[in-house]
N, C-alpha and C positions, 0 to 999 in steps of 0.2 A: 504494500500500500504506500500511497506516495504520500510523504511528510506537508504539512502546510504550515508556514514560517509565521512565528507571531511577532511582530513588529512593534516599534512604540510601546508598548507595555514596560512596566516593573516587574518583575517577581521574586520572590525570597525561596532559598529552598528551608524547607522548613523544618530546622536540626534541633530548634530549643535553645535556650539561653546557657552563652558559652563565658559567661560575665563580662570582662569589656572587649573579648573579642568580636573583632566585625562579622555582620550577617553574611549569610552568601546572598548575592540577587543575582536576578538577569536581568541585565541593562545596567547592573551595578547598582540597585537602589539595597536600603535599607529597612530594615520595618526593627523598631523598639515598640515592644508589647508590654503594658502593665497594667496587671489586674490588682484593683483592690476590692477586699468583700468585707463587708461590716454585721456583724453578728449582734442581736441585742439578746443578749439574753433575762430572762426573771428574774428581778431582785427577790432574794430570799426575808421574811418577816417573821416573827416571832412567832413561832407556832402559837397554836391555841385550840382548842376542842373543837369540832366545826358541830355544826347544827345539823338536825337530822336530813334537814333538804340538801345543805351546804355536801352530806354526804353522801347524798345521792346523785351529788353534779346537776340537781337541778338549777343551782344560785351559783355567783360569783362570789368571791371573799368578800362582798360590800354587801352582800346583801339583796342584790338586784337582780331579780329573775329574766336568767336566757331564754331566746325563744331562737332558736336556728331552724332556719328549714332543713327539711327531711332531703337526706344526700337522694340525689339522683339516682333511679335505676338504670338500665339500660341494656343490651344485648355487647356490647363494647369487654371482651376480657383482653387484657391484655397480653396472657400468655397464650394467648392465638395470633398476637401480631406478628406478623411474617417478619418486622424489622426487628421483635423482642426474640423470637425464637433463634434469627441467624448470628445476633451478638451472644446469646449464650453458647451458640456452639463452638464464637471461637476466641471470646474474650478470656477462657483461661490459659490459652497458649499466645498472647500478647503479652511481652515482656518489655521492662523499662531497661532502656541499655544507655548506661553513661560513662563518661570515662576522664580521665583526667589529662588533662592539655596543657603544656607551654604556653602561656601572651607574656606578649613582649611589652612594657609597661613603657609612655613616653620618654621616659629619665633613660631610656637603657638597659635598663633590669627586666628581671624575666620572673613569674611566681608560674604555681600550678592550677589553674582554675579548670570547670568542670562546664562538660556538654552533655547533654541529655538531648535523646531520641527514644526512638521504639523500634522494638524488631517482634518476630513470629515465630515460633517454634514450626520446623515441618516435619523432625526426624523425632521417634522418642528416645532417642540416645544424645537429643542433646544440640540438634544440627540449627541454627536459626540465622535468617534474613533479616540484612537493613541495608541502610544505604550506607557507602563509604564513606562520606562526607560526617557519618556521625561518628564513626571511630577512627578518622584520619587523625594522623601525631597524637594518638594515644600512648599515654605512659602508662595505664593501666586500660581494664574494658571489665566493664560489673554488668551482669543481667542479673535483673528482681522478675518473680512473677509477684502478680497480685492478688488479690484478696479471694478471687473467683478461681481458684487454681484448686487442685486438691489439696485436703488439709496441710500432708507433709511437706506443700512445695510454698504456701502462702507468706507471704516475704521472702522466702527464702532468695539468696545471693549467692551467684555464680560467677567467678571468674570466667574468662572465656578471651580465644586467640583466633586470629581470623585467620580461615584454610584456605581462602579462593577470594580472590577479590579483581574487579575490574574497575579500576578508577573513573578511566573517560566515560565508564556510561554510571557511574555511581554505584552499584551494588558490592556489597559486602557478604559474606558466605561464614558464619561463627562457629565455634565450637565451644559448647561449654563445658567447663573443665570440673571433676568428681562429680559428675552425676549417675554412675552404676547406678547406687545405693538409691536412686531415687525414679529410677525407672519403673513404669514408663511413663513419660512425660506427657503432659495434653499435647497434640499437634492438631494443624488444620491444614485444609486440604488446597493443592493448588489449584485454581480451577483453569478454561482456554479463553484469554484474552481474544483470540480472533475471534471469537462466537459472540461476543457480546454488542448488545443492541442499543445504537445510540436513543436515551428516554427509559431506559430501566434503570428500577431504581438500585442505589447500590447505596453503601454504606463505610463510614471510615470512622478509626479507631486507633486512637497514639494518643501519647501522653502529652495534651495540648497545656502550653506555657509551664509546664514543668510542674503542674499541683499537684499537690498531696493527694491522695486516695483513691488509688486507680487508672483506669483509663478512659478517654473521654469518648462518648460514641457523637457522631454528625450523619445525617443521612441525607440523599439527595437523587439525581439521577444522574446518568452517564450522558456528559451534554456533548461531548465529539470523542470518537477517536482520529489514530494517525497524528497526531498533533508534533511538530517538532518548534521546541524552544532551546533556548540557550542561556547557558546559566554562565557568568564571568566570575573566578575562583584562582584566585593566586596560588593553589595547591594544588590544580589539579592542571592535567598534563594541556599545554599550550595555554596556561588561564585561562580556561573556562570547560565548560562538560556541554557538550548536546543530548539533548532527549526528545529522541527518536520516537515516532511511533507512540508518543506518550498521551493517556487517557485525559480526556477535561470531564471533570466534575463541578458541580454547582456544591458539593457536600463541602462544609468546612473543615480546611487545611491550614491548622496554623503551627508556629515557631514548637517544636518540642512530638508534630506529627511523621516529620522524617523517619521514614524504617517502617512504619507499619501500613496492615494490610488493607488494602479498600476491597472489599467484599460484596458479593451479588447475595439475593435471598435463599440461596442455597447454603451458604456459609463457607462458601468457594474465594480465593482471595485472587483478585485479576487483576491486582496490582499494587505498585508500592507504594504509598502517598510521601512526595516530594518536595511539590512546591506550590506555592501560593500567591498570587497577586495582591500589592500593597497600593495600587493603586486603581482597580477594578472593583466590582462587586460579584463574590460567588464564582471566583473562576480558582479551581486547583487544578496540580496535573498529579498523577501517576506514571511509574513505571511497568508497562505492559508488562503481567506477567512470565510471559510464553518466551520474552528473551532473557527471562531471568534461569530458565529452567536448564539449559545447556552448561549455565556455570556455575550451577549448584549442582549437578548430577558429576560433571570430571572431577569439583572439589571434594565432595565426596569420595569416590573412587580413588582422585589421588591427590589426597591433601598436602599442602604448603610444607614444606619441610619446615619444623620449627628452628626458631633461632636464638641464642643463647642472650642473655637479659640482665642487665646493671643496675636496673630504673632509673636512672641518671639523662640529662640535659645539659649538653655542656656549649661552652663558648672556646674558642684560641684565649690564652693571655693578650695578645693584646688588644682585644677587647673590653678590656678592663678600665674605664677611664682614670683611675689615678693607679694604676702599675701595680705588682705581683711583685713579691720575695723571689721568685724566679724568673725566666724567660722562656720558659717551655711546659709542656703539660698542658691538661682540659682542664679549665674552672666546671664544676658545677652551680649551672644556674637554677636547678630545678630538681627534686626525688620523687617520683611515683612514692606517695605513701603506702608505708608497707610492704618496698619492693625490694630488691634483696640490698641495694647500695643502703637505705636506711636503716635496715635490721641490722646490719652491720656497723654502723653510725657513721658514716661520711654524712658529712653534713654540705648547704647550700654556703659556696664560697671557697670551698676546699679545693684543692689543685690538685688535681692525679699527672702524678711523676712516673712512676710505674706502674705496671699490670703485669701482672705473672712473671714478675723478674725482669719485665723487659721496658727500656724505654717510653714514654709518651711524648713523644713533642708536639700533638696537639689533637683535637677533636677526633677529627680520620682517623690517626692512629689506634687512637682507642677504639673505635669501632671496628676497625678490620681484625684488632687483637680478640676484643669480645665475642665475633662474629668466628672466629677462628676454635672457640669451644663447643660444648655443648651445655643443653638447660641441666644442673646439678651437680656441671664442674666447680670442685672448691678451688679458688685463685686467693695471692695473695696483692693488694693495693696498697700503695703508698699513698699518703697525700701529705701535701705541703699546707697546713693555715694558711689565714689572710697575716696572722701576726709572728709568721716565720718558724713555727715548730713543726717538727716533722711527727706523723704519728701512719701506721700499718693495721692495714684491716685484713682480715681472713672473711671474706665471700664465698656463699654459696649461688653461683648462679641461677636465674631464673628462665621462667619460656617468657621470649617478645609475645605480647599479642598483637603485633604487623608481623607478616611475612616479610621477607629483605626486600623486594620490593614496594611494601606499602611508604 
């Protein structure tokens, strides 16, 4: 099917709030989302014996008799709605996937701030979908299911490394890591993108603005396919990603719905929801499912070779604007919390001199040294202070979750 170019528009792709790192768009726009909710709740008063009506909820605490009309009947159940019946089939295999990012702060400096999307579970051993752009330059990668999950799996947190990934078209292919013991997991099914009919209704599901409790449901209908947009992305290969062949929906897609599935009434999922216009009304896109299927079926069969893991961020010394106790070695600018360089205590600031006995003279180095192990080789690190002591850490490496490619 031949793509149709959308021109003049905005659109954000929509990954969740990554703190002050910039959004992605296409055409290069922006969108900052803030939700505020204001809660009032009942002030609490001095107990007191209530009266015999007061007890029977015929009277309010004043005294003043309610009169409410009688609820509505109606023929209306909700657990026959064809849009309540195909979010329960597949809201307990959506999963919240975040992960922890390098930004680069005006002054210079670098901290670890955190991105939030959504992926799906398709395999019950563990296999789940999202787009790249949620776990690109992750130093870490966490999957939650939520509350609609089986009991055992309810919050529960998964580590996980990605096995297959395509950048230039955005998807990502996960594996989440210790899940035997919890198998089998919910999945949901892929359905065929080319069958579906532009005016049916479908449905979308991701962790929209990153709130608390769940996952958000939007429902709408499939208002084109074939769509090709362009997304401009300083990470991704030539700055910018095209999507091909990608779904328009009128369903709402917003910042934090990246990764997860748009769904027909079947509970078939025909696509990835991606991105969202900031200066339109009701237009999202997805990723047609059908070209997602080829690169999650080789990943599977022949997953990413994993690659050995520092949790570390580093810069050259002379990046440093007022100079280093030495002239060689990786500053770290940043730790995967709880990754192996922190459990080990290298701290942010610290200069790696050596790795495994061997020189560092600067960022590269230590990565082709690191990349040169395996995940649960013990190494020994040196590092240099900002205030000129020298101190040796004993590492045990970890698994990247990017392939050397990502």
């Amino acid at each position: 099917m031949s793509g149709e170019a959308v021109s003049g528009e905005r659109f954000d792709s929509r990954s969740g709030d990554r703190g002050a790192a910039p959004r992605r768009a296409i055409r290069g726009a922006t969108l900052a989302a803030v939700t505020a909710v204001a809660l009032i709740l009942a002030a609490c008063t001095t107990a007191r014996t209530p009266t015999a009506a007061q007890a029977s909820g015929s009277t309010s605490p004043a005294g003043v008799v309610l009169s409410t009309p009688t609820p509505n009947g109606g023929s209306y159940d909700p657990e026959t709605d064809p849009v309540v019946q195909a979010v329960q089939k597949v809201e307990p295999a959506v999963v919240n996937v975040t992960t922890n990012i390098v930004q680069q702060n005006p002054f210079g400096g670098s901290s670890v701030g955190k991105g939030v999307g959504t992926g799906f579970v398709v395999r019950q051993d563990g296999i789940v979908i999202t787009n790249f752009h949620v776990v690109e330059g992750g130093l870490q990668i966490r999957v939650r299911f939520n509350g609609t999950a089986p009991a055992a799996l309810r919050g529960k947190v998964f580590g996980a490394h990605v096995i297959g990934e395509d950048n230039a078209r955005d998807i990502a292919i996960l594996q989440l890591e210790g899940v035997p013991k919890f198998e089998p997991l919910p999945t949901v099914p892929l359905g065929d993108s080319a069958a579906v009919v532009v005016g049916e209704r479908v449905i979308a599901i991701g962790y929209a603005l990153a709130l608390p409790g769940g996952p958000t449901v939007t429902s709408g209908i499939l208002s084109s396919t074939a769509r090709t947009v362009q997304v401009q992305d300083a990470n991704a290969p030539r700055g910018s990603r095209t999507y091909a062949d990608a779904l328009q929906t009128d369903a709402a897609i917003n910042p934090g719905n990246s990764g997860g599935p748009l769904i027909d009434l079947n509970g078939n999922v025909i696509g990835i929801n991606t991105a969202g216009s900031n200066s339109a009304q009701n237009i999202g896109f997805a990723i047609a499912i059908d070209s997602v299927k080829t690169l999650a079926t080789r990943s599977i069969a022949h997953p990413a070779q994993t690659v050995a893991y520092l949790g570390v961020s580093t810069e050259p010394v002379s990046a440093v604007p007022f100079g280093t106790p030495v002239d060689h070695g990786a500053v770290v600018v940043a730790l995967a919390p709880a990754g192996p360089g922190a459990k080990a205590g290298v701290r942010v600031g610290d200069i790696i001199t050596t790795f495994d006995g061997k020189l560092v003279a600067g960022p590269t180095d230590l990565g082709t040294d690191i990349h040169s192990h395996r995940p649960g080789d013990r190494v020994v690190v040196q590092v240099v202070h900002q205030g000129g002591g020298t101190e040796t850490f004993s590492v045990t490496l970890g698994t990247n979750p990017l392939p050397p490619s990502g």
